[in-house]
C-alpha positions in Angstrom: 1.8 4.6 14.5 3.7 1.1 14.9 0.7 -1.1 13.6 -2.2 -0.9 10.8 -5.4 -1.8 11.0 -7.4 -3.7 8.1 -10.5 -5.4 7.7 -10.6 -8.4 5.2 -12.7 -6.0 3.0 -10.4 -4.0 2.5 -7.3 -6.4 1.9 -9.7 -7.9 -0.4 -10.0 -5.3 -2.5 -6.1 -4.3 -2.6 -5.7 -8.0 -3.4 -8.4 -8.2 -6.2 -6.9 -5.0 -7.5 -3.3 -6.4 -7.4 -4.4 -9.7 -9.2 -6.0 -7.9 -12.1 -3.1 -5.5 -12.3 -0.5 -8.3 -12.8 1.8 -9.1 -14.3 2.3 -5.0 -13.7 2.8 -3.4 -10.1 -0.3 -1.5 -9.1 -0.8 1.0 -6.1 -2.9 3.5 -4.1 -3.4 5.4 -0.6 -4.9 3.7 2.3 -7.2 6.6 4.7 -8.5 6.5 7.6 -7.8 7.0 11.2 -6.1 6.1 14.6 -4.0 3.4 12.8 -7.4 2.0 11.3 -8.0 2.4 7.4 -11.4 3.0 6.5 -10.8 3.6 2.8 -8.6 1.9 -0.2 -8.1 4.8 -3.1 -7.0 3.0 -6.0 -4.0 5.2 -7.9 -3.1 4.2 -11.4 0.6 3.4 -12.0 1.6 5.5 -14.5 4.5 3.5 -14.8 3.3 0.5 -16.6 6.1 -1.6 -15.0 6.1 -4.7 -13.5 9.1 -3.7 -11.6 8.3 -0.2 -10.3 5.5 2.2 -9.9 5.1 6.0 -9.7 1.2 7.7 -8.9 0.3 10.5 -11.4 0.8 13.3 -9.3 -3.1 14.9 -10.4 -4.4 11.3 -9.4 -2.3 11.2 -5.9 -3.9 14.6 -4.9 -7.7 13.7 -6.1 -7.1 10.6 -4.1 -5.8 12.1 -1.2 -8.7 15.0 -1.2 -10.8 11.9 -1.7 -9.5 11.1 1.9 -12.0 11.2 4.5 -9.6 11.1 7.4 -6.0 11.2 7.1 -4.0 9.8 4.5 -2.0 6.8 6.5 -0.4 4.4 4.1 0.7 3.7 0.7 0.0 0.1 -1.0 1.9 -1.3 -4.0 2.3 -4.8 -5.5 5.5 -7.0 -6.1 4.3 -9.4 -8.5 6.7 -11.4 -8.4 9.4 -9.9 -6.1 9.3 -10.3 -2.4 7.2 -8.7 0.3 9.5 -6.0 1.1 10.8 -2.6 0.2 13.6 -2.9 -2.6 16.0 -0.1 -3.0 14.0 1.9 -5.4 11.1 1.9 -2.7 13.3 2.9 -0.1 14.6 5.2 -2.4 11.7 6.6 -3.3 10.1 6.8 0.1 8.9 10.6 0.3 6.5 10.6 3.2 8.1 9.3 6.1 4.8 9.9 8.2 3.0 6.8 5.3 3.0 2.8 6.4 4.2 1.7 3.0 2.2 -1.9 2.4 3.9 -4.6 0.5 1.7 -7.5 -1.3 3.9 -9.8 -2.9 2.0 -12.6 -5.6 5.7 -14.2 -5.6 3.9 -17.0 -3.7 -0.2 -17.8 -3.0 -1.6 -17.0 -1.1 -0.3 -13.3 -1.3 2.1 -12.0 1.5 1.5 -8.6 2.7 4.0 -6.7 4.9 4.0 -3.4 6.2 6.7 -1.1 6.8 7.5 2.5 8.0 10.4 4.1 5.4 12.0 6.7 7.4 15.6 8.4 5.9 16.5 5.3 4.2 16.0 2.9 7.5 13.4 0.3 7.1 11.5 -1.0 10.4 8.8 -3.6 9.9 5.5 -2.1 11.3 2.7 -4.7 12.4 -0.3 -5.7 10.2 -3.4 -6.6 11.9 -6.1 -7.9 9.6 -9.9 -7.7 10.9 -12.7 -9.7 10.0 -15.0 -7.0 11.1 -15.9 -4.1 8.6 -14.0 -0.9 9.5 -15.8 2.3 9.1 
């Protein structure tokens, strides 16, 4: 998968959950199919950082049973980093087959970035946002 698909909808509601999450990171799993979401599953960060995040790994699999289709990407925020994976994401990468997406509130309106994490090489994936409802 070199791109993701999003509708507005749906980056709408990562953004309003990043926003009320903030000054913390927040995070979840993106579903859906042929490099389309179709569903944002909101995770809890356990972490309670504003500098790192970690899913509770009984919310990660209810989320990812919650999954309709195929689990495709992973969301977190940078509240007030940049829109790209620092070392402890790259790190931390553990499913190379995942888009990792990036919103940044460093600056408004919000950047969002996607990325593919495989081995400890990052590649910048494209983002394609969709005024049309995905479902």
């Amino acid at each position: 998968m070199d791109s993701l698909r999003v509708s507005r909808e749906h980056l709408e509601q990562m953004l309003a959950q990043v926003r009320a999450d903030a000054p913390l990171e927040t995070c979840g799993l993106l579903a859906g199919h042929h490099g389309r979401v179709t569903r944002v599953l909101p995770v809890p960060n356990v972490l309670h950082s504003p500098v790192a995040y970690r899913m509770d790994n009984q919310d990660l699999a209810d989320a990812m049973t919650a999954c309709d289709f195929e689990p495709m990407g992973i969301y977190h925020s940078h509240p007030a980093g940049p829109p790209a994976p620092s070392p402890t994401d790259v790190a931390q990468s553990f499913y190379p087959d995942s888009i990792y997406v990036i919103i940044s509130l460093a600056q408004e309106p919000p950047s969002v970035r996607a990325f593919r994490i495989v081995g400890g090489d990052v590649t910048e994936v494209g983002l394609q946002i969709s005024d049309l409802p995905e479902s």
